[in-house]
Phi, psi and omega in degrees: 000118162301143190301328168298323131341276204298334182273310204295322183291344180269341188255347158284325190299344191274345194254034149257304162317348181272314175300315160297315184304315179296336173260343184288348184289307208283349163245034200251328167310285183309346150262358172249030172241182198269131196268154155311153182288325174194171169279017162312128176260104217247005170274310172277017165266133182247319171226152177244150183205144172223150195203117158227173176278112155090004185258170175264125180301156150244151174215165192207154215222136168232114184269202165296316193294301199170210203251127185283152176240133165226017177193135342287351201238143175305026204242177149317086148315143187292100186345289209285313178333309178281320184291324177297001144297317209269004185282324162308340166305344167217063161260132177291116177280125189290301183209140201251157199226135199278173195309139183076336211280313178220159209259091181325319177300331193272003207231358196050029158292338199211051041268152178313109139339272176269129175228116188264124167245154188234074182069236149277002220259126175233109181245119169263148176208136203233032130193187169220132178296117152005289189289302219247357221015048168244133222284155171266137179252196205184111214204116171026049176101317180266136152314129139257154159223148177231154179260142193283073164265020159256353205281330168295352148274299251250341176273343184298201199239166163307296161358273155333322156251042172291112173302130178296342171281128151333299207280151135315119196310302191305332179276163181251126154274116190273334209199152178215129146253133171269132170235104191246130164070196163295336170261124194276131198198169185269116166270172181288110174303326194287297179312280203307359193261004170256336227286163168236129181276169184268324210192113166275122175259209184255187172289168184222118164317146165092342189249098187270100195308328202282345142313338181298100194294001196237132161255151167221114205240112198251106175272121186267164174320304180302322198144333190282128142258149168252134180253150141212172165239135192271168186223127149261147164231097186050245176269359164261163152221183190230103168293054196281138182271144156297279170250107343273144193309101171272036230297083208282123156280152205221166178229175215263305224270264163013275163332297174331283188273031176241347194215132208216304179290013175080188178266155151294144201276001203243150163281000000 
């Protein structure tokens, strides 16, 4: 064998052995990170539903517009509000526990504290360990523990997960009437149809809409009017929706541009 022959075989056999060593690394890496909660494919989930003890169920719908809030309330949902649910569905698991190993009715697995549904994909989640505080979950059957940096979506108020536009996203707005009084006037279709709240809350005691010296009535193309009436409160103001009874919070810069002459202060 020529010497020129005999170096190209030895330096292919070094970049085949080099080439093995390298995939056994990465898959000796790749089994030693944390496997997902599940194989959801959470991109092709069209409804979510969360149901816990002592909480208001929520369910959610993903249409053409986005993604529906249809319980409790009939609206627009907040997109990333829902993908951070659906996002528990890969959340990285510390340790998974063989069949029998722990008794689910004792961990709040069996009925579920929190029951996340995904379609048909049913995650039960249940107490948090002492030690490590990470809740134990429920999967086909199977015992999981995770560290708990979800619970707080899954804990939240509806509210919260409302889409923040005044206007429906999905709808063309034809029209904004303002009404203070006897008087009457046209608002900027354009502003209200951006404007955004800081926040939706539920009603609140003490805050009475028939006080409210401003009316505002946003008419869509289809047919829909939304009423609200503004409120100022210190540097917010408040939008309360009629149907269903609503608080939109407003910031000063928002206010400006859907009402430039501010509300009145008087009804």
């Amino acid at each position: 064998m020529r010497r020129r022959t005999r170096q190209l075989l030895v330096a292919a056999t070094a970049a085949v052995a080099l080439a093995a060593a390298v995939f056994l690394q990465i898959r000796h890496e790749r089994a030693g990170l944390p496997q997902p909660l599940t194989r959801i494919d959470t991109a092709s989930v069209t409804t979510v539903g969360v149901r816990c003890r002592g909480c208001v169920t929520r369910r959610f719908e993903k249409t053409a517009a986005g993604w529906q809030m249809r319980e409790p309330y009939a609206l627009p949902a907040d997109d990333a509000a829902v993908e951070g649910l659906l996002a528990i569905a890969a959340i990285p698991v510390r340790t998974w526990y063989a069949d029998g190993a722990l008794d689910p009715s004792r961990l709040g697995l069996d009925p579920p504290l929190i029951e996340l549904q995904l379609d048909a994909h049913r995650i039960a989640i249940g107490t948090t360990d002492a030690i490590d505080s990470d809740r134990y979950l429920g999967v086909d059957g199977r015992i999981a523990r995770a560290p708990d940096r979800f619970s707080p979506r899954l804990l939240t108020v509806p509210e919260a997960e409302l889409d923040r536009h005044l206007a429906p996203r999905a709808s063309v707005l034809s029209a904004v009437e303002l009404i203070a009084g006897t008087e009457h006037r046209d608002g900027d279709v354009e502003a209200w149809r951006q404007a955004q709240a800081l926040r939706v809350d539920a009603p609140q005691a003490g805050i009475d809409a028939s006080t409210a010296p401003m009316q505002v009535l946003l008419h869509t193309a289809d047919g829909e009017t939304i009423v609200y009436r503004l409120l100022r409160r210190g540097d917010t103001y408040l939008a309360l929706r009629d149907a269903p009874a609503l608080i939109y919070v407003l910031d000063a810069a928002t206010m400006a541009a859907v009402l430039p002459d501010g509300v009145p202060t008087t009804p």
